[in-house]
C-alpha positions in Angstrom: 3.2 -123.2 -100.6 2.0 -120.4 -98.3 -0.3 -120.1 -95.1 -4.2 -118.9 -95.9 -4.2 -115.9 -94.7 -7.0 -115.6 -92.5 -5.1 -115.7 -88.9 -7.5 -117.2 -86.8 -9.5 -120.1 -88.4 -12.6 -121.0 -87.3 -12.8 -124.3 -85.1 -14.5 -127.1 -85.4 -15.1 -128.5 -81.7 -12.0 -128.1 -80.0 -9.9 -129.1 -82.8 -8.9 -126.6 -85.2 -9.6 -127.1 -88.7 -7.0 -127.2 -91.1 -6.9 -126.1 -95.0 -4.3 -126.0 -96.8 -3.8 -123.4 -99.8 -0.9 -124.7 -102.5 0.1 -122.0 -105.5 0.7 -123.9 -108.1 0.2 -124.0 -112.2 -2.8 -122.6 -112.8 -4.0 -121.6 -109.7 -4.7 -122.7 -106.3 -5.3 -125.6 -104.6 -7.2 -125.8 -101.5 -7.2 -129.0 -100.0 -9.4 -129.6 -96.7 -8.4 -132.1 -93.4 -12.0 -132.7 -92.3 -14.5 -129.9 -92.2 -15.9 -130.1 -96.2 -16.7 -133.3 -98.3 -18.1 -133.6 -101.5 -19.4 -136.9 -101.6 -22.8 -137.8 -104.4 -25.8 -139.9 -103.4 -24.4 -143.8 -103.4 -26.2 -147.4 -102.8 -26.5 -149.3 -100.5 -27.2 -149.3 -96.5 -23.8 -147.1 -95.6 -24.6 -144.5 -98.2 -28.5 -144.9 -97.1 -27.2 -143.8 -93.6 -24.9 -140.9 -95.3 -27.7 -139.8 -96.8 -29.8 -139.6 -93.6 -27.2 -137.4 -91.9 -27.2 -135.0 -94.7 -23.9 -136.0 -95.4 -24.0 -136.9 -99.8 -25.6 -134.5 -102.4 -22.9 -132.6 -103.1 -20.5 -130.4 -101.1 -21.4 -130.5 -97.6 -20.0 -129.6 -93.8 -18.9 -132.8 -92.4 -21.7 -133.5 -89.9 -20.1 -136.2 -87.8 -17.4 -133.1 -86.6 -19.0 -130.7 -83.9 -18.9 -127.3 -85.2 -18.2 -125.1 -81.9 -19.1 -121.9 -84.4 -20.9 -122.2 -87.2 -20.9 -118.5 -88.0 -17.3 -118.0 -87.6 -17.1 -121.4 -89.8 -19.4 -120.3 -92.3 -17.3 -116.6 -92.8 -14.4 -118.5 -93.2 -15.2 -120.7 -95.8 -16.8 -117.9 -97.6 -13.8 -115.8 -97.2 -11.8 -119.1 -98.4 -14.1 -119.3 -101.4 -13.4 -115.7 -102.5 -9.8 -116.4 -102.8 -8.0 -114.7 -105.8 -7.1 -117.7 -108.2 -9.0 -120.3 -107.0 -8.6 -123.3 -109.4 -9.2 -126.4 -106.9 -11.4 -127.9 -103.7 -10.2 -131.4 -102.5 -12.4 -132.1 -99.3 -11.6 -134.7 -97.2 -14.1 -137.2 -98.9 -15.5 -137.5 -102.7 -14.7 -135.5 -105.7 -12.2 -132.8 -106.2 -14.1 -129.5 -107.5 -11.9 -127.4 -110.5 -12.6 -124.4 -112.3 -15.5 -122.3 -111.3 -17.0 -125.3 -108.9 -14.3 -124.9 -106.5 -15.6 -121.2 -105.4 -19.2 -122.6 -105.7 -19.1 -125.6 -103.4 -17.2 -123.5 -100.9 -20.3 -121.3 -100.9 -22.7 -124.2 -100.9 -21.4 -126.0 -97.9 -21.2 -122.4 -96.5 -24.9 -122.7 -96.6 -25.2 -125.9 -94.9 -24.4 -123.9 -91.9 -27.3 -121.8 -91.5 
């Protein structure tokens, strides 16, 4: 296991966001505390009110956590997704991302930050 290597994460409120980076058999993990979720559309009136907050569809910036920074967010999980070897995305909530989807859903809930 080793430390990302970015030295000064980018905070989400006043708490600082953690993600952790694992080396491991083909590849690397990256697994998220809170900031990025991956959850799909569900049923029902608790994933009605997901939906309403922009919070299912795919991977996403959790919206219910204050982002002090969303640039300095937004570099770092673009930075995150460009990691050599890659391999994995578990978010705090929903699917895990493998392969190529990893890099990708970094860079899509990069965009949510706009």
């Amino acid at each position: 296991m080793k430390q990302c290597a970015n030295p000064a994460p980018a905070r989400l409120g006043d708490l600082g966001e953690a993600a952790l980076v694992v080396d491991g058999v083909g590849g690397q993990t990256l697994a998220f505390a809170d900031a990025v979720m991956n959850n799909a559309h569900g049923t029902g009136l608790w994933w009605r009110l997901y939906r309403l907050t922009d919070s299912t569809g795919g991977p996403r910036v959790f919206k219910s956590v204050a982002v002090a920074d969303k640039p300095a967010l937004r570099a770092h999980l673009l930075r995150l997704a460009a990691l050599p070897g890659l391999a994995r995305l578990i978010p705090c909530h929903g699917d895990i991302l493998t392969g190529a989807d990893a890099a990708a859903g970094l860079r899509r809930a990069a965009q949510c930050l706009r």
